[in-house]
C-alpha positions in Angstrom: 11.7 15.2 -29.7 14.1 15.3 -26.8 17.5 13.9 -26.0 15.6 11.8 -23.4 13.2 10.9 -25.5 15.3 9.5 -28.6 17.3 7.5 -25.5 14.3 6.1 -24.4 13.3 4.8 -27.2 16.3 2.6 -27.8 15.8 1.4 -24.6 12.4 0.8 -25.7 13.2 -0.9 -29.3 16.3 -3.4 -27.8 15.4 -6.4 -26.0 17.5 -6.7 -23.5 18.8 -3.0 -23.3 19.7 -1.3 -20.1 20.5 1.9 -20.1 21.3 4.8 -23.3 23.2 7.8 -23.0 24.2 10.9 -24.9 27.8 11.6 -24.3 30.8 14.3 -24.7 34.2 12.8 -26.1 35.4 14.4 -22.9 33.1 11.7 -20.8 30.3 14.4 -19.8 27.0 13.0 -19.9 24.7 15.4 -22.1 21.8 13.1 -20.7 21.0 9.2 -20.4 18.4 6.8 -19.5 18.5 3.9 -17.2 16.2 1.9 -17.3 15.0 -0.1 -13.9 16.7 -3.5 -14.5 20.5 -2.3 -15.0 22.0 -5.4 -13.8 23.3 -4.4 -10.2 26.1 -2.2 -12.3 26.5 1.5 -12.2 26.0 2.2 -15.6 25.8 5.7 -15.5 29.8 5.7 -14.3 31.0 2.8 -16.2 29.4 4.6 -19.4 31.8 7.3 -18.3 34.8 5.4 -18.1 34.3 3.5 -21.6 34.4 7.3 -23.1 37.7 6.9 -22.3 38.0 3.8 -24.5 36.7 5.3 -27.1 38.6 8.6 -27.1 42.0 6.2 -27.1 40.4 4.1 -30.0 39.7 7.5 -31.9 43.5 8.8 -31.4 45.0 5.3 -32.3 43.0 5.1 -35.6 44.5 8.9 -36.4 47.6 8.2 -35.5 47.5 5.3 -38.3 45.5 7.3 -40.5 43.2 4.6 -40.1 40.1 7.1 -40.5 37.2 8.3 -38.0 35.8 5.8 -35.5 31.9 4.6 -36.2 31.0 2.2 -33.7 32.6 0.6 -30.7 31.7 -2.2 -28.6 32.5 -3.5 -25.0 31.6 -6.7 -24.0 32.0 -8.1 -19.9 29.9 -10.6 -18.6 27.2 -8.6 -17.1 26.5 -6.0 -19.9 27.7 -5.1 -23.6 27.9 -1.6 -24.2 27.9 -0.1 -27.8 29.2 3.5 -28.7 28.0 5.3 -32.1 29.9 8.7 -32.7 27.4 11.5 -33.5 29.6 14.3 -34.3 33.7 14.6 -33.3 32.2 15.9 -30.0 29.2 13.9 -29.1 28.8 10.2 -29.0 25.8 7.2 -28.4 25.9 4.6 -26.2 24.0 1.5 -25.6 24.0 -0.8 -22.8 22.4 -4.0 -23.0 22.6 -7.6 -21.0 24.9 -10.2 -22.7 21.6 -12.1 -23.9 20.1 -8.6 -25.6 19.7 -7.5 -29.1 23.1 -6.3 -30.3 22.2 -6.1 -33.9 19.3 -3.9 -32.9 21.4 -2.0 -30.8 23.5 -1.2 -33.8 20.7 -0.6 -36.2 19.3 2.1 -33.7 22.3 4.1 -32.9 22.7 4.2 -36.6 19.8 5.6 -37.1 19.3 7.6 -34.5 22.7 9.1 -34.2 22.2 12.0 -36.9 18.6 12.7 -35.5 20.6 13.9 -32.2 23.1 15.6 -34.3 20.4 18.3 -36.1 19.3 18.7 -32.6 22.9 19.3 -30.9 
């Protein structure tokens, strides 16, 4: 199965989900899909950006020794985004509309997350 495909399937599996995207800790986007109701928001760029987020969450916690970052999440009032690491390289990320299934959105990075790693 493809990156695209495995993204696509979230999308497919979350009520309520946007856009998913496979992502370098340096903010490169290794691919994504967008699905056609993203909520008037460039979520392709703002997906970029919250790499950012992440990489600054990821050297706080080793500066405390706090251990590796899982799972971050972003909440505004137009979308909630939800980053899984996949390797120290890659990571997940979900977008969905405040209203959509952020549980699910959870389960399915977790899951899917070492299926993309083999494949990296």
């Amino acid at each position: 199965m493809s990156f695209r495909e495995h993204l696509e399937q979230v999308c497919r599996n979350v009520d309520g989900a946007v856009a998913c995207s496979l992502m370098g800790a340096d903010g490169i986007e290794v691919d994504t899909h967008v699905q056609a109701d993203a909520a008037n928001v460039d979520v392709k760029s703002l997906l970029v950006e919250y790499s950012a987020v992440l990489r600054s969450a990821r050297e706080a916690a080793e500066a405390h020794e706090a251990g590796g970052v899982a799972e971050i999440a972003i909440a505004t009032d137009k979308l909630l985004a939800v980053a899984r690491t996949v390797s120290p390289e890659y990571f997940m990320v979900v977008a969905l509309r405040p209203d959509g299934n952020y549980g699910k959105a959870r389960y399915l990075l977790r899951v899917t997350a070492p299926r993309l790693r083999s494949e990296l």
